[in-house]
Predicted model as a PDB file, atoms N, CA, C, CB and O in Angstrom, pLDDT in the B-factor column:
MODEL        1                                                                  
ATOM      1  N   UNK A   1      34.670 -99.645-123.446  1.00 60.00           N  
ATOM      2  CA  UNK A   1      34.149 -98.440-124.048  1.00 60.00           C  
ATOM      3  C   UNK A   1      32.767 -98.732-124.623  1.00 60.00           C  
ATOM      4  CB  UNK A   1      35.106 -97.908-125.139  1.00 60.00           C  
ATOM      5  O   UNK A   1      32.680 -99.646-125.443  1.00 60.00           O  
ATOM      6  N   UNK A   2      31.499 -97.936-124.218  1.00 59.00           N  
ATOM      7  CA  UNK A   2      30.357 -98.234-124.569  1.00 59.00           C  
ATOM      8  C   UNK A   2      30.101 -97.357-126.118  1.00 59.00           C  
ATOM      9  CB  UNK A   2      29.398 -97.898-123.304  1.00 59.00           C  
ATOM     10  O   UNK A   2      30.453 -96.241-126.499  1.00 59.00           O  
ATOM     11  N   UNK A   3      29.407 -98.341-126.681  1.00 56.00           N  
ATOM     12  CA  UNK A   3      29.562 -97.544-128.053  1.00 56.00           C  
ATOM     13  C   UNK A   3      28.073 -96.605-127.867  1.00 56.00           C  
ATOM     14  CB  UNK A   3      29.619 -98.771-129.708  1.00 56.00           C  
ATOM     15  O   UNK A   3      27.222 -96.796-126.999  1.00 56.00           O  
ATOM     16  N   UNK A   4      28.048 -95.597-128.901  1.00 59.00           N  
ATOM     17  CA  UNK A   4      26.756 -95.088-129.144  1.00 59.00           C  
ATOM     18  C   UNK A   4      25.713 -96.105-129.354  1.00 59.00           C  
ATOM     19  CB  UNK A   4      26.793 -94.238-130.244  1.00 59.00           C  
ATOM     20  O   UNK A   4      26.074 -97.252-129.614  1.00 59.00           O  
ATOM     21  N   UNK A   5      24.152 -95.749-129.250  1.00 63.00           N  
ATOM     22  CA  UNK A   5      23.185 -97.204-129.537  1.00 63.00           C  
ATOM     23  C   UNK A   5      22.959 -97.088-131.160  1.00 63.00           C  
ATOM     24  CB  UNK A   5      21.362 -97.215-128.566  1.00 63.00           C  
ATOM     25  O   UNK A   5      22.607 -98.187-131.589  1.00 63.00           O  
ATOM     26  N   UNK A   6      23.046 -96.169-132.119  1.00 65.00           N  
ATOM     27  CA  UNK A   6      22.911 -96.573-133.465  1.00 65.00           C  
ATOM     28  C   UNK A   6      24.185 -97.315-134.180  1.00 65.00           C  
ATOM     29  CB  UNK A   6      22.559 -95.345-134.202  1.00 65.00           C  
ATOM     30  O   UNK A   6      24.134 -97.831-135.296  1.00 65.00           O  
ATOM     31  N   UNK A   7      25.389 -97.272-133.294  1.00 79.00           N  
ATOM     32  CA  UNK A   7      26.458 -97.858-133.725  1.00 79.00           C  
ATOM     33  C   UNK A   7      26.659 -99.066-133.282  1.00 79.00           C  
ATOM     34  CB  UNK A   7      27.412 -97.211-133.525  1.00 79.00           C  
ATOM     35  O   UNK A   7      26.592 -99.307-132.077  1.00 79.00           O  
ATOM     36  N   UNK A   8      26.993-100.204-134.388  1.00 84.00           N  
ATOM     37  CA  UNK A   8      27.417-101.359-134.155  1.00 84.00           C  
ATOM     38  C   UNK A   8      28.278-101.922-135.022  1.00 84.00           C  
ATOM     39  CB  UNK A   8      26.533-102.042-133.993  1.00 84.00           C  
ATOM     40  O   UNK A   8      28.129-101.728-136.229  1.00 84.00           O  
ATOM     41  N   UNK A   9      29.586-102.916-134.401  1.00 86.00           N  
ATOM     42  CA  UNK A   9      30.753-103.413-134.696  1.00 86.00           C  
ATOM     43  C   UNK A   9      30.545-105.132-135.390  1.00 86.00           C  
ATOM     44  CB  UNK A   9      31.623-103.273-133.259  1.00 86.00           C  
ATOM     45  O   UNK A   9      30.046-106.021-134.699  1.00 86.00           O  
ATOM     46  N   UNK A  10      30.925-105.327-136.546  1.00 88.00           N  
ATOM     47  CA  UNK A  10      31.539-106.462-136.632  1.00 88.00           C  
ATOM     48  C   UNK A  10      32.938-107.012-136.601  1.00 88.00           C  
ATOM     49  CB  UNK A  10      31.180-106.728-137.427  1.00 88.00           C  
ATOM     50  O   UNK A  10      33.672-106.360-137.344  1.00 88.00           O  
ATOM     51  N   UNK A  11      33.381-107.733-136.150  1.00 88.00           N  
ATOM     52  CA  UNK A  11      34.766-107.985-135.552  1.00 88.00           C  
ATOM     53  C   UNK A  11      35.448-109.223-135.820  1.00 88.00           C  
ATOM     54  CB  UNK A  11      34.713-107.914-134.168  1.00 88.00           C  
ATOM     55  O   UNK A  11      35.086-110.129-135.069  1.00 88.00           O  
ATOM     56  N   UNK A  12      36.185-109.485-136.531  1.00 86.00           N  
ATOM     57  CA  UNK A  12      36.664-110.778-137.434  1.00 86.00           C  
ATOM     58  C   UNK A  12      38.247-111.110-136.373  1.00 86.00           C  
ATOM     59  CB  UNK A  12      37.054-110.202-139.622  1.00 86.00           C  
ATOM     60  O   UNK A  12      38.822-110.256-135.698  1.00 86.00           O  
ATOM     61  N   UNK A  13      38.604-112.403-136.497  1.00 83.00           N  
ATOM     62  CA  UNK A  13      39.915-112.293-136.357  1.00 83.00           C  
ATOM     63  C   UNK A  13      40.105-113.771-137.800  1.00 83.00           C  
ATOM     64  CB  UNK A  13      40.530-112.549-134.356  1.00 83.00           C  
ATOM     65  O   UNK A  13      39.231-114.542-138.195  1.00 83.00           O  
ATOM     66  N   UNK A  14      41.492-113.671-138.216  1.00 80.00           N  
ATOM     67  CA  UNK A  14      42.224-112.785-138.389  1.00 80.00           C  
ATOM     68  C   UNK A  14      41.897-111.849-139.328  1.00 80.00           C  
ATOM     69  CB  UNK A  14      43.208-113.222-138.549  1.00 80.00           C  
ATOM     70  O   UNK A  14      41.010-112.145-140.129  1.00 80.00           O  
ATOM     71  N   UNK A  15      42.461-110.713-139.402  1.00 73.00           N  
ATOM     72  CA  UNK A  15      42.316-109.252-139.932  1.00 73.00           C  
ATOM     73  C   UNK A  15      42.272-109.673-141.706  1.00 73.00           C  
ATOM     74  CB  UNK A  15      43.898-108.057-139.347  1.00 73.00           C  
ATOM     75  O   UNK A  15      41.602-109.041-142.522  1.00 73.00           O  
ATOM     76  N   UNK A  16      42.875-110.500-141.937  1.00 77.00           N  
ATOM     77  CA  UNK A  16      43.103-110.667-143.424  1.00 77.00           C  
ATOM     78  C   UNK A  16      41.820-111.770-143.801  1.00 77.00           C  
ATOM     79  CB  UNK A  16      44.846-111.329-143.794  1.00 77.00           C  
ATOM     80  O   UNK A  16      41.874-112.679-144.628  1.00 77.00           O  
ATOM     81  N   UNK A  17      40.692-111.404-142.954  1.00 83.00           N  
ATOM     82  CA  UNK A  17      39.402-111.549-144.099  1.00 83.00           C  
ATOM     83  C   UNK A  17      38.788-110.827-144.854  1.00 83.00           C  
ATOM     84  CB  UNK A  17      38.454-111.864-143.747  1.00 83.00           C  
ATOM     85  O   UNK A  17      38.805-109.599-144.772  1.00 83.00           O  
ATOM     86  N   UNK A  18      38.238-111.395-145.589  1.00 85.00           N  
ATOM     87  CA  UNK A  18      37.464-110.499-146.733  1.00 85.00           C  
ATOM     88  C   UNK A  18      36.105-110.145-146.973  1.00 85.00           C  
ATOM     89  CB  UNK A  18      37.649-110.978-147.803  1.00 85.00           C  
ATOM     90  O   UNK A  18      35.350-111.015-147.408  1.00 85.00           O  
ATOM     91  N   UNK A  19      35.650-108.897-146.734  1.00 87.00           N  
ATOM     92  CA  UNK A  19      33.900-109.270-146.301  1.00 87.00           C  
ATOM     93  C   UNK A  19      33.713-108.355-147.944  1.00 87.00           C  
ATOM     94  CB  UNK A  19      32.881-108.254-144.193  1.00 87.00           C  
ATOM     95  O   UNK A  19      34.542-107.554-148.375  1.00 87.00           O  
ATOM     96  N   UNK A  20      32.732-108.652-148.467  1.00 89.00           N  
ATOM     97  CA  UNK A  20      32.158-108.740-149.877  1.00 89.00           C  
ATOM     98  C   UNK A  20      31.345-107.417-149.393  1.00 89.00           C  
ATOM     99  CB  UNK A  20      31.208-110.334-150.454  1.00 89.00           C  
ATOM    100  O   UNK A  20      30.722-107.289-148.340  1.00 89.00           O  
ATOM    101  N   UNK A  21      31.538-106.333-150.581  1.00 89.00           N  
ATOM    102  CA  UNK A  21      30.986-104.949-150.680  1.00 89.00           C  
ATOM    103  C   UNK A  21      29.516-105.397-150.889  1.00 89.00           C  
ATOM    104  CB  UNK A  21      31.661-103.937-151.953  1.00 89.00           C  
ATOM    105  O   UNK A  21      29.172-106.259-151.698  1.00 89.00           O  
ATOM    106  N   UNK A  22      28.705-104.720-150.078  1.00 88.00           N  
ATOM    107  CA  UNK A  22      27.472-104.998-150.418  1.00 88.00           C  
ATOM    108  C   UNK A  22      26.664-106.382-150.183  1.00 88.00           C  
ATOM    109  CB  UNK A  22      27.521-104.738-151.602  1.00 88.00           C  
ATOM    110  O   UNK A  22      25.450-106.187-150.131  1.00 88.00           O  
ATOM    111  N   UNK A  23      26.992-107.518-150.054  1.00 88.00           N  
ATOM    112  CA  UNK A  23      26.742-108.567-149.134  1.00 88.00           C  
ATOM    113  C   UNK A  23      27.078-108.784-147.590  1.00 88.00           C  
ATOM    114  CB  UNK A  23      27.246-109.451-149.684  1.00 88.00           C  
ATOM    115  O   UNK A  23      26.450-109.256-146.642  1.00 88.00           O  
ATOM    116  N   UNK A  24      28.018-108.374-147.713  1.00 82.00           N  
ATOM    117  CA  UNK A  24      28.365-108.627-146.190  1.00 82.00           C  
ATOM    118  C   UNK A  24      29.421-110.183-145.855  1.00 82.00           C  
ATOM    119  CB  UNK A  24      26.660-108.798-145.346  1.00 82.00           C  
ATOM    120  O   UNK A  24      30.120-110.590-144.928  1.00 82.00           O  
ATOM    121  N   UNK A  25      28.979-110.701-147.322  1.00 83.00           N  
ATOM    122  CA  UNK A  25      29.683-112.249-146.384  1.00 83.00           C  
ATOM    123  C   UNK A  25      31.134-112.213-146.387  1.00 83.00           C  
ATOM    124  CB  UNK A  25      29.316-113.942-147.172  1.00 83.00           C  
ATOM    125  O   UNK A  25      31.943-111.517-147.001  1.00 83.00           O  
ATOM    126  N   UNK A  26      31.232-113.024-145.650  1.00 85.00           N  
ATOM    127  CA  UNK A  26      32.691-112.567-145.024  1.00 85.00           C  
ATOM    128  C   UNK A  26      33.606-114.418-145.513  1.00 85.00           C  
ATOM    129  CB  UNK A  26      32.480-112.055-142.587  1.00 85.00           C  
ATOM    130  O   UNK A  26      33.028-115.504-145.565  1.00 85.00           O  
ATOM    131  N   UNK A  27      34.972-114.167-145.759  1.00 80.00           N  
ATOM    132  CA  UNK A  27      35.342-115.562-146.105  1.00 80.00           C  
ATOM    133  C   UNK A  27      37.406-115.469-145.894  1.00 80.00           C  
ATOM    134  CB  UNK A  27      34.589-115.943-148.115  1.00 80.00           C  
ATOM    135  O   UNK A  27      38.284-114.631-145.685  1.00 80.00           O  
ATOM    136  N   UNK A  28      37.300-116.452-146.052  1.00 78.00           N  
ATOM    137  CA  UNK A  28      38.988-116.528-145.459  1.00 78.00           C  
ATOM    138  C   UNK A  28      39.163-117.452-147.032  1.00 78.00           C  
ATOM    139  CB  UNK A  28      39.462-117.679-143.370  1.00 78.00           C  
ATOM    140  O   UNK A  28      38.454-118.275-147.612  1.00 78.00           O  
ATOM    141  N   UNK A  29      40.152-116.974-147.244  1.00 74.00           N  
ATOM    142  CA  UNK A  29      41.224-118.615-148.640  1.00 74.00           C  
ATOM    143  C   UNK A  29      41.676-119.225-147.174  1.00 74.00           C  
ATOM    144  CB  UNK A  29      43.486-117.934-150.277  1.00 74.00           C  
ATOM    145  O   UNK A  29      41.917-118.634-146.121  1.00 74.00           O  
ATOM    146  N   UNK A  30      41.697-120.573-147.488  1.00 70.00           N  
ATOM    147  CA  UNK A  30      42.331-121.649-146.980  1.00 70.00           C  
ATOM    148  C   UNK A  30      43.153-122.406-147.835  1.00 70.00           C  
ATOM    149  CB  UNK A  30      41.485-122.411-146.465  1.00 70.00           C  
ATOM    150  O   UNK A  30      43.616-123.453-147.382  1.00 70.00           O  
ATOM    151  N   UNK A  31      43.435-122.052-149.058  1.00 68.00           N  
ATOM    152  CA  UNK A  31      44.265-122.512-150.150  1.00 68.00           C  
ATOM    153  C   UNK A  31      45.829-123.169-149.607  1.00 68.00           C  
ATOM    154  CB  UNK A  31      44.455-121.160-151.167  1.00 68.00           C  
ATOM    155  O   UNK A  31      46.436-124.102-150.133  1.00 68.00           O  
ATOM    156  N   UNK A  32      46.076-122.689-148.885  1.00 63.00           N  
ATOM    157  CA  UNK A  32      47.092-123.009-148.608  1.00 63.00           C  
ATOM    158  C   UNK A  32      47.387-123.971-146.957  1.00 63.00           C  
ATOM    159  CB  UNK A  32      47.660-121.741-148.828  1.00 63.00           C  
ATOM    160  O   UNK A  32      48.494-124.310-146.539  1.00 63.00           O  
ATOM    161  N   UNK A  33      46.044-124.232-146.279  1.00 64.00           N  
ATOM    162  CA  UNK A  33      46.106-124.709-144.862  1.00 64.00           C  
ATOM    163  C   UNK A  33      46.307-126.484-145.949  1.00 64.00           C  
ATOM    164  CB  UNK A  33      44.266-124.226-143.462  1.00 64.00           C  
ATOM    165  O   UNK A  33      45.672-127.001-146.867  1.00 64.00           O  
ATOM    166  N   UNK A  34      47.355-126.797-145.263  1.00 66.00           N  
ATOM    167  CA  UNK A  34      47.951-128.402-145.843  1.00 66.00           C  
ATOM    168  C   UNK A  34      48.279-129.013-144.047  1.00 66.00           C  
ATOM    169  CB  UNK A  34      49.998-128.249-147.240  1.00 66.00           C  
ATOM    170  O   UNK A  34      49.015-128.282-143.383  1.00 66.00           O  
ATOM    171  N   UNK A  35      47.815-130.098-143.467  1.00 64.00           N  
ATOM    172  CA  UNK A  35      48.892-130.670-142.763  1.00 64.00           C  
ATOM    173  C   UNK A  35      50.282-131.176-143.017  1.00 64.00           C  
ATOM    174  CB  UNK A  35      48.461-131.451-142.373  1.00 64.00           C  
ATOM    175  O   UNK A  35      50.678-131.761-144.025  1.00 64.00           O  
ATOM    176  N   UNK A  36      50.736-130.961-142.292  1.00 65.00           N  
ATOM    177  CA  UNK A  36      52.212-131.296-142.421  1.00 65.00           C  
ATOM    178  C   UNK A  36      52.718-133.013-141.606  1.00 65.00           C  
ATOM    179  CB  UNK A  36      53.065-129.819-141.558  1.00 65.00           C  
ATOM    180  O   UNK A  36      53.646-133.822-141.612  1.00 65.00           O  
ATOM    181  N   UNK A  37      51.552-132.817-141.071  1.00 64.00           N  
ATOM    182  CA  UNK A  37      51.881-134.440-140.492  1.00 64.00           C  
ATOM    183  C   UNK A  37      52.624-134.748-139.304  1.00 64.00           C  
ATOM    184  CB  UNK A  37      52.686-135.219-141.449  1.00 64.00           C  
ATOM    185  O   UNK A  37      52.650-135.793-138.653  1.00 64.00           O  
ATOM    186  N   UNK A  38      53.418-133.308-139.075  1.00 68.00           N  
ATOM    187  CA  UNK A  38      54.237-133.381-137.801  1.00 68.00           C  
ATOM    188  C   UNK A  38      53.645-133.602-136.305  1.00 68.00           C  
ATOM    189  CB  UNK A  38      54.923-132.149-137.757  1.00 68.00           C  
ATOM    190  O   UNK A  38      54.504-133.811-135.449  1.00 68.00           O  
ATOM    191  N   UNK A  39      52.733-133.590-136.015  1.00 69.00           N  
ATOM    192  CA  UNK A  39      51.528-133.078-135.108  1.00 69.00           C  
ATOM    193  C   UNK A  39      51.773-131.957-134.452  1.00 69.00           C  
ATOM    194  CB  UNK A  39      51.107-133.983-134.087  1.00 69.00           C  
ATOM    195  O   UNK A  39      51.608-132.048-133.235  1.00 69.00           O  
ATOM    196  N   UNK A  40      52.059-131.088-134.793  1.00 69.00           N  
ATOM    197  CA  UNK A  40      52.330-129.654-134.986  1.00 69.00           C  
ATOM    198  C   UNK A  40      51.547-128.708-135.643  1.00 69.00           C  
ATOM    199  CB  UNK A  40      53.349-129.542-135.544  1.00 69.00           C  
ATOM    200  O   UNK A  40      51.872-128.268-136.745  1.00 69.00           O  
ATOM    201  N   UNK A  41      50.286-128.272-134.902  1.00 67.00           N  
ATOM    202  CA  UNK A  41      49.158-127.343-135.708  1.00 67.00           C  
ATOM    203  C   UNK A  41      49.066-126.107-135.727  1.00 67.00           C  
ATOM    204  CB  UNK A  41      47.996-127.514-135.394  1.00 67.00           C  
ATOM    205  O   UNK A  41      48.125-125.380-136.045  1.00 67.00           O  
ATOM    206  N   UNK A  42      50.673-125.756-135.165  1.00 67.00           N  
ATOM    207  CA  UNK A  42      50.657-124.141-135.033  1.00 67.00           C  
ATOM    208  C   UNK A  42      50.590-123.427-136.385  1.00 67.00           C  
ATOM    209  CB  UNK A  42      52.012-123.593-134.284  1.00 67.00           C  
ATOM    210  O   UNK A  42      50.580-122.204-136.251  1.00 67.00           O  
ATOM    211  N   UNK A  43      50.549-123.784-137.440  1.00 65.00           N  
ATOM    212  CA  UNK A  43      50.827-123.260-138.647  1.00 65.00           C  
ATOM    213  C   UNK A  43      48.997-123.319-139.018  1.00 65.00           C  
ATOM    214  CB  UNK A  43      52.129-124.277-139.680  1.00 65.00           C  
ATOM    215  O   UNK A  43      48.490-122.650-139.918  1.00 65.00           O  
ATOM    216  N   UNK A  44      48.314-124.152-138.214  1.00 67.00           N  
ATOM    217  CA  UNK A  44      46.980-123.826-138.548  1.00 67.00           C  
ATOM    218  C   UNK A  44      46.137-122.581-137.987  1.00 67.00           C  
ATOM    219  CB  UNK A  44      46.330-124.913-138.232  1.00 67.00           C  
ATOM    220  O   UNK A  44      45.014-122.359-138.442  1.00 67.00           O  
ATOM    221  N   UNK A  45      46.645-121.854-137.090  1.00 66.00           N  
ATOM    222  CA  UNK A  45      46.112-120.838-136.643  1.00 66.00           C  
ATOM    223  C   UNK A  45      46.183-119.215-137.213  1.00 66.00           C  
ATOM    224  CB  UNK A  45      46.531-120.980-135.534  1.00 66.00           C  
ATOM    225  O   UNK A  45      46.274-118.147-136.608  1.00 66.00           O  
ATOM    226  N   UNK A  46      46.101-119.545-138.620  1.00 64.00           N  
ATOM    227  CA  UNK A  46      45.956-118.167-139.462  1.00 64.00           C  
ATOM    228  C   UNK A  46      44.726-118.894-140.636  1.00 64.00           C  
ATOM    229  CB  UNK A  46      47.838-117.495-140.354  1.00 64.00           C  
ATOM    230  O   UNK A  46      44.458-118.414-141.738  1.00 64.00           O  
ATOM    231  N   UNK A  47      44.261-119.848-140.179  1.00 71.00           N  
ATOM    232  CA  UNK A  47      43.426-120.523-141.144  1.00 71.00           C  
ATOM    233  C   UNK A  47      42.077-120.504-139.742  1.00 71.00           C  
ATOM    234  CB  UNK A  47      44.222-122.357-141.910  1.00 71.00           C  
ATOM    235  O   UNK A  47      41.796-121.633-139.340  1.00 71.00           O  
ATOM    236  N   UNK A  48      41.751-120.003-139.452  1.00 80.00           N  
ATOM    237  CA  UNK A  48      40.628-120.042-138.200  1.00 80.00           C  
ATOM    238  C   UNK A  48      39.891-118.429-138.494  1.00 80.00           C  
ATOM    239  CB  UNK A  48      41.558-120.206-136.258  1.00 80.00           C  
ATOM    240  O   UNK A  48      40.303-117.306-138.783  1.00 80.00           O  
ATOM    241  N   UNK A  49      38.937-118.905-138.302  1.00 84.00           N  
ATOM    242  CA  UNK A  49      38.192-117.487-138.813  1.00 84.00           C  
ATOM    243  C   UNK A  49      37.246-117.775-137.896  1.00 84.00           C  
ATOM    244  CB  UNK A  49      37.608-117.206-140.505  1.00 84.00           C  
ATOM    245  O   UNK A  49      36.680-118.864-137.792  1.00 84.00           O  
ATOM    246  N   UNK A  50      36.973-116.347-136.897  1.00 87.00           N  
ATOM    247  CA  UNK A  50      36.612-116.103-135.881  1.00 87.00           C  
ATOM    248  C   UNK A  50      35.411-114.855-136.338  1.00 87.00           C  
ATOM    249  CB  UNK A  50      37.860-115.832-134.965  1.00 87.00           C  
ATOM    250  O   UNK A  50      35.670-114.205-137.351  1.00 87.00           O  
ATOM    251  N   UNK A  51      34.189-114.565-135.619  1.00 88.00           N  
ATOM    252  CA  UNK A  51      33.315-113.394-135.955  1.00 88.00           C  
ATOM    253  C   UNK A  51      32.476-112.859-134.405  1.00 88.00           C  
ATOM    254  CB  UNK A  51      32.111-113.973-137.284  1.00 88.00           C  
ATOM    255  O   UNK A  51      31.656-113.476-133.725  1.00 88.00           O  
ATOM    256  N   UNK A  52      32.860-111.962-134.279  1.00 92.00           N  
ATOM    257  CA  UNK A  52      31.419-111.210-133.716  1.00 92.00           C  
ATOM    258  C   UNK A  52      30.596-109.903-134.709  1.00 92.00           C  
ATOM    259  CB  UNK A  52      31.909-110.386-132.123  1.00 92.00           C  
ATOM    260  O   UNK A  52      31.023-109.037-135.472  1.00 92.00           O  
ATOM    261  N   UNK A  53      29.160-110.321-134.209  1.00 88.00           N  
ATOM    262  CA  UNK A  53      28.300-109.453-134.971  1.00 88.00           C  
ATOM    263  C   UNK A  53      27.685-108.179-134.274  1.00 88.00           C  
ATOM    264  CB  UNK A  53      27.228-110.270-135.452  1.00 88.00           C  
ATOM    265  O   UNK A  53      27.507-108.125-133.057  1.00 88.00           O  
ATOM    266  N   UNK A  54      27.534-107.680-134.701  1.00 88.00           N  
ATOM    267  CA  UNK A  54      26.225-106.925-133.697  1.00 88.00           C  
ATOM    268  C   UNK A  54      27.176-106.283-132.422  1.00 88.00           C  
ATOM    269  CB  UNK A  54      24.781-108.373-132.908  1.00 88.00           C  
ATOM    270  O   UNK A  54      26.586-106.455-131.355  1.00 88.00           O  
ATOM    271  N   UNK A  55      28.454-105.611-132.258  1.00 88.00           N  
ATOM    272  CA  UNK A  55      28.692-105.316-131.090  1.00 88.00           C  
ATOM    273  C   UNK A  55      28.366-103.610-130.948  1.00 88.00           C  
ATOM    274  CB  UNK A  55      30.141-105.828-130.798  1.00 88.00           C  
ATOM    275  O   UNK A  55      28.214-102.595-131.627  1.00 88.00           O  
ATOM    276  N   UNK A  56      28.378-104.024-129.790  1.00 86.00           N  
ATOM    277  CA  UNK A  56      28.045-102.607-129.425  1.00 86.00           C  
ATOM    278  C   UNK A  56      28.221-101.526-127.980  1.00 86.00           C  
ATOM    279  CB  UNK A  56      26.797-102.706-129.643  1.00 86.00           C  
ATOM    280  O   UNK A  56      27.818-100.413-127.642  1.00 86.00           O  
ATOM    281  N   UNK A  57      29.122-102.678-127.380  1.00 84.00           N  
ATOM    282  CA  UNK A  57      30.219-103.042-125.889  1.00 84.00           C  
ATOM    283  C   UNK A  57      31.630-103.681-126.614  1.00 84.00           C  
ATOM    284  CB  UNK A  57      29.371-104.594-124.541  1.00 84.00           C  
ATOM    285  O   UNK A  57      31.833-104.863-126.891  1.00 84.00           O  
ATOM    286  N   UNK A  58      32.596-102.444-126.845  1.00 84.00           N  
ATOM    287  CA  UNK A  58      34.096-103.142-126.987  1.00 84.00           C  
ATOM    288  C   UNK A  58      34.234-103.545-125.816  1.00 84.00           C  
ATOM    289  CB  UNK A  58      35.382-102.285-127.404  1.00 84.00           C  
ATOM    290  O   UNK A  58      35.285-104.160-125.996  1.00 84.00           O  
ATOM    291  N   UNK A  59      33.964-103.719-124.544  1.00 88.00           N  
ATOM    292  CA  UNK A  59      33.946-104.291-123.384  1.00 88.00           C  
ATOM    293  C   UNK A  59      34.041-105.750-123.173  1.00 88.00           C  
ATOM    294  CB  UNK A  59      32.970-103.894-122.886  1.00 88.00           C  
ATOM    295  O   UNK A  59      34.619-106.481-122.369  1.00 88.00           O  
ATOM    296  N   UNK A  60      33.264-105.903-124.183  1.00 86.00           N  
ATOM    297  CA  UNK A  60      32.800-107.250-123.789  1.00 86.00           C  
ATOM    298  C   UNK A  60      32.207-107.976-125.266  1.00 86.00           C  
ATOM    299  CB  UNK A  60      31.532-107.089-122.498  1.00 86.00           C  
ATOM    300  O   UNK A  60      31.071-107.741-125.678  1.00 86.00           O  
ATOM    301  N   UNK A  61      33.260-108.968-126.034  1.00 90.00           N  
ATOM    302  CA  UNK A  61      33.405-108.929-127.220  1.00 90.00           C  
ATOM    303  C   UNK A  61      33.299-110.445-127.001  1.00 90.00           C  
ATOM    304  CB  UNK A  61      34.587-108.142-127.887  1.00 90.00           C  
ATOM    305  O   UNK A  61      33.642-110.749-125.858  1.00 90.00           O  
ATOM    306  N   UNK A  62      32.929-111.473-127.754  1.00 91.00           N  
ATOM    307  CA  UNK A  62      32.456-112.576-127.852  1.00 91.00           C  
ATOM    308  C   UNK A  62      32.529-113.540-128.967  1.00 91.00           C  
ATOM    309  CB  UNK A  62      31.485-112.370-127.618  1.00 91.00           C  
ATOM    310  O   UNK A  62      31.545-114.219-129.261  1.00 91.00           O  
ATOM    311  N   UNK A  63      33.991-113.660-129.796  1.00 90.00           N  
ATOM    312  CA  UNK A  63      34.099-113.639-130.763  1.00 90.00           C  
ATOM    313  C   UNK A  63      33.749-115.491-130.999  1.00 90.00           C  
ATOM    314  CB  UNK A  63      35.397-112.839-131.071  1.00 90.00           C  
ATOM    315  O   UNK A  63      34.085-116.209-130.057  1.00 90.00           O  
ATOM    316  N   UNK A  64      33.297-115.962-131.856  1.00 90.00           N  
ATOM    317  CA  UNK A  64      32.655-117.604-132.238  1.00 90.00           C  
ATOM    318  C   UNK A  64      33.454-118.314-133.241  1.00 90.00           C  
ATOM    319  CB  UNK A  64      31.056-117.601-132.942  1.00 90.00           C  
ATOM    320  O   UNK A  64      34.478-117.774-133.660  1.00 90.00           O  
ATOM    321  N   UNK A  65      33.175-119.212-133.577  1.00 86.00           N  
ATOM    322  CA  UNK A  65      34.317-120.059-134.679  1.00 86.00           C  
ATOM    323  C   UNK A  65      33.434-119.603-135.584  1.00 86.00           C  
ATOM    324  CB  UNK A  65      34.703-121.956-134.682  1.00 86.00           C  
ATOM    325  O   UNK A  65      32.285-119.314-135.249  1.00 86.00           O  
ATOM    326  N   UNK A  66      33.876-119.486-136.849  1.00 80.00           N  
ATOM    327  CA  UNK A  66      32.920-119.185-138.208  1.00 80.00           C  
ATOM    328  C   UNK A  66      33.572-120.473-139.296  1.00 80.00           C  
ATOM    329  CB  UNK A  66      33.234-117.195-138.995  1.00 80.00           C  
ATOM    330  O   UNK A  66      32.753-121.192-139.869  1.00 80.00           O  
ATOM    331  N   UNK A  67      35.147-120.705-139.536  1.00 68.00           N  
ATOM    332  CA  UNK A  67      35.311-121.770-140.072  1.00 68.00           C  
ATOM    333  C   UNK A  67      35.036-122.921-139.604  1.00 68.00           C  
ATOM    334  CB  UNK A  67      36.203-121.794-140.350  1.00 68.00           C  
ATOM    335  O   UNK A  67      34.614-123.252-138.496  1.00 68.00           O  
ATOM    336  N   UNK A  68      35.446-123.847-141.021  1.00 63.00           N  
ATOM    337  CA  UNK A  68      34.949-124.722-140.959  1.00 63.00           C  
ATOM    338  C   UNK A  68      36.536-126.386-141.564  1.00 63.00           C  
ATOM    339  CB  UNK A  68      33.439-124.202-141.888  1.00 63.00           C  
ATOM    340  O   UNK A  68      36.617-127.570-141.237  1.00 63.00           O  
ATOM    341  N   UNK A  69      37.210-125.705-142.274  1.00 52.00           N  
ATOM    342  CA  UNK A  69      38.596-126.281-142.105  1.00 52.00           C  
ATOM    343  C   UNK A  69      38.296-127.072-143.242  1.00 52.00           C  
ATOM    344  CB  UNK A  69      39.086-127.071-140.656  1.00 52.00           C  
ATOM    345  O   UNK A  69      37.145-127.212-143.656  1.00 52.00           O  
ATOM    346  N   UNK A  70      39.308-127.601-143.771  1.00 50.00           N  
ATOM    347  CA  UNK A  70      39.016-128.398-145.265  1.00 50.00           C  
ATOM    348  C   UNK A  70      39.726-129.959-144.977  1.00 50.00           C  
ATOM    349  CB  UNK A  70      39.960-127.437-146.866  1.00 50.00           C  
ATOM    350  O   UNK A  70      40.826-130.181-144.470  1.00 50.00           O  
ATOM    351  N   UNK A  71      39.156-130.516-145.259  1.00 48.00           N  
ATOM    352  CA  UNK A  71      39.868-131.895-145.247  1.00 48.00           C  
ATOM    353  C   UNK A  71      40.598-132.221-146.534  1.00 48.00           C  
ATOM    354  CB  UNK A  71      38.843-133.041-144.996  1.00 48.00           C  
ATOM    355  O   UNK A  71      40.148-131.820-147.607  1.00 48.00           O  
ATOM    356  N   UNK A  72      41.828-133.012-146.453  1.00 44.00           N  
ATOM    357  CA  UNK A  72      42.634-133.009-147.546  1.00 44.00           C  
ATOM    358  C   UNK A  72      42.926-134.277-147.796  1.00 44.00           C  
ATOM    359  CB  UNK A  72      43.741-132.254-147.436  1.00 44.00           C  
ATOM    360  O   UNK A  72      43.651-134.567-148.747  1.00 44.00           O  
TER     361      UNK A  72                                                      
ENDMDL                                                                          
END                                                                             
């Protein structure tokens, strides 16, 4: 779906980020991403924060790593 040209999308995954009224910056808590040691990192994939900027083709969406992961 082509968007209008004054309209443009920013597009986060996952949904439960937080973009700051009036800044724009955008940030995830990681408060809680711990390894578990199992080598089992499926529990890390709600701690990944993903962004596209500027869209303006839901067609064709291009989303980038934005985190950065905490060492513990």
């Amino acid at each position: 779906m082509e968007i209008e040209e004054t309209t443009s999308y920013n597009i986060y995954y996952p949904n439960s980020v937080t973009v700051a009224e009036g800044t724009g910056i955008v940030s995830l808590n990681m408060d809680s991403q711990t390894q578990i040691g199992n080598n089992n990192t499926d529990h890390l994939r709600n701690y990944i924060l993903l962004e596209a900027t500027g869209i303006t083709d839901l067609n064709y969406i291009n989303l980038k790593m934005k985190s950065k992961g905490k060492r513990v």
